[in-house]
N, C-alpha and C positions, 0 to 999 in steps of 0.2 A: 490311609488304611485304618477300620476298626478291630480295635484289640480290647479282649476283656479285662477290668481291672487287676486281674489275679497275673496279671506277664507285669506287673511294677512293685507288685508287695513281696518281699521277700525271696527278692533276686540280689545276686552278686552287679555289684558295679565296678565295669571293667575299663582300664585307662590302655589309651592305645598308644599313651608314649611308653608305659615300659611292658605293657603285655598281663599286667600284675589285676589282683582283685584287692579295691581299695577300699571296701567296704560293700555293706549289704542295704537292702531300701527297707524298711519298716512301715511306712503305712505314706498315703497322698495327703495334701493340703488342695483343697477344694474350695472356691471363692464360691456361697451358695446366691451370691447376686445373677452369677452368667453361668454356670455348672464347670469351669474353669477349672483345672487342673495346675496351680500356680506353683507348688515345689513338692519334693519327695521329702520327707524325712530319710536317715540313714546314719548308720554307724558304720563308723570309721573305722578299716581296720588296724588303727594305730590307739583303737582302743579310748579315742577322746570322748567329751563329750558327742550328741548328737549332732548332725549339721543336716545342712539342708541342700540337695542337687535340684536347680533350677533346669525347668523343661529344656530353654533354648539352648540348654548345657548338654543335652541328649543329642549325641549322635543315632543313636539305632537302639530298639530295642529286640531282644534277639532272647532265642529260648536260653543262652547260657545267662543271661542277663545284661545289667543296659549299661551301654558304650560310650563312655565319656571319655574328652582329652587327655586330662589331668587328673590328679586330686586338687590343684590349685581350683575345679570348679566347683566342689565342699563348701558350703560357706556357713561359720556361724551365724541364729539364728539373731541374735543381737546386730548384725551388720545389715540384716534386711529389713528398713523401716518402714518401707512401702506395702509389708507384709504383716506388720507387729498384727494389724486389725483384723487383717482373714485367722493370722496365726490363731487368734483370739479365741476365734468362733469353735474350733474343733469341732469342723463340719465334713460328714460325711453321708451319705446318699445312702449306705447300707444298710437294711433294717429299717428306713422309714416309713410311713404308714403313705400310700397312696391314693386319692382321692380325686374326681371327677367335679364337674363347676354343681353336678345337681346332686352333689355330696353323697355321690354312691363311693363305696369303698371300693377299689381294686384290686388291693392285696400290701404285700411292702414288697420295699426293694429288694432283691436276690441276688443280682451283681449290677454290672454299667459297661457299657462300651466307650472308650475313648477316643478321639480320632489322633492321628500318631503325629500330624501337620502342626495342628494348632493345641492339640490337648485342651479340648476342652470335650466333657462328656457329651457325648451325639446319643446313647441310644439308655435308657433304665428298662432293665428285666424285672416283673413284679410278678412273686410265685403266689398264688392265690390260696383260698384256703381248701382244704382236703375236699370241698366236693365240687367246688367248682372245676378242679385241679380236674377229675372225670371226667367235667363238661368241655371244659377248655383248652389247661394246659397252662403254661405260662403266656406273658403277655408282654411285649416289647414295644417300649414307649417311646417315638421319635424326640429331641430335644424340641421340637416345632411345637409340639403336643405341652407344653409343659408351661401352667400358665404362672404359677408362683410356686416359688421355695419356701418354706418356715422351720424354724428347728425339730419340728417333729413331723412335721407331713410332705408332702408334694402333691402340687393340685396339678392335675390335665386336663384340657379342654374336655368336652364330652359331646361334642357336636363331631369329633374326629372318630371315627372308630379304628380301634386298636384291632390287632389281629394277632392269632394266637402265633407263638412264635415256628415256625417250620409250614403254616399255612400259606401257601399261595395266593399274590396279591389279586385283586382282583382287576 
């Protein structure tokens, strides 16, 4: 199932052995090789430093927010070495400029969709600008469509066309 980024930023993270809220999520860690969704940040409500809740750690995410075992699934960010590198990148898909292979602009990114399976981002929304916004609307990009990532852009095929978001497929 796709869900918008805004059901993982700044939700309670709830443990279903004692019913309790063991902290809150603060933003995603996003691998910009695959558009991957590899850990949440989050504060502890014991008040520690930050740690990190791994996807495979999520049972369900849910409007009061997202359903983990434990806190034992917490993990300081120093115990994940297989992550130091993405940790690094401080990448995220918000606000980046989106671009076409014959270097038309698109607009930037507005939010993302995630798939809840695998967490890895399936769909980027790019709000355009104020007048294309009359002609169009926004525009919803499949991850299929998505031919490189760079720290400031995102490129899309342009042989695919994109459809304004609420328009009917053809």
């Amino acid at each position: 199932m796709l869900q918008l980024s805004r059901t993982l930023i700044g939700r309670n993270v709830l443990s279903l052995r004692n019913g309790q809220v063991i902290g809150r999520t603060l933003s995603v860690i996003i691998n910009p090789d695959n558009l991957k969704i590899e850990g949440i940040y989050c504060a502890p409500a014991t008040g520690k430093t930050q740690l990190i809740l791994l996807p495979q750690d999520i049972r369900d995410v849910l409007t009061q927010g997202v359903v983990v075992d434990d806190a034992d699934v917490l993990t300081d960010p120093s115990e994940l070495v297989r992550l130091h590198k993405i940790i690094s990148y401080e990448y995220s898909p918000l606000g980046k400029a989106v671009i076409d292979t014959t270097k038309t602009r698109l607009g930037r990114v507005s939010d993302y969709a995630y798939n809840t399976d695998n967490f890895y981002v399936q769909k980027i929304y790019v709000s355009q600008s104020i007048l294309r916004n009359f002609l169009g609307g926004n525009v919803g990009i499949d991850r299929s469509q998505v031919q490189e990532v760079t720290p400031k852009k995102i490129i899309v095929d342009s042989t695919l066309k994109t459809l304004p978001v609420g328009a009917p497929a053809a």
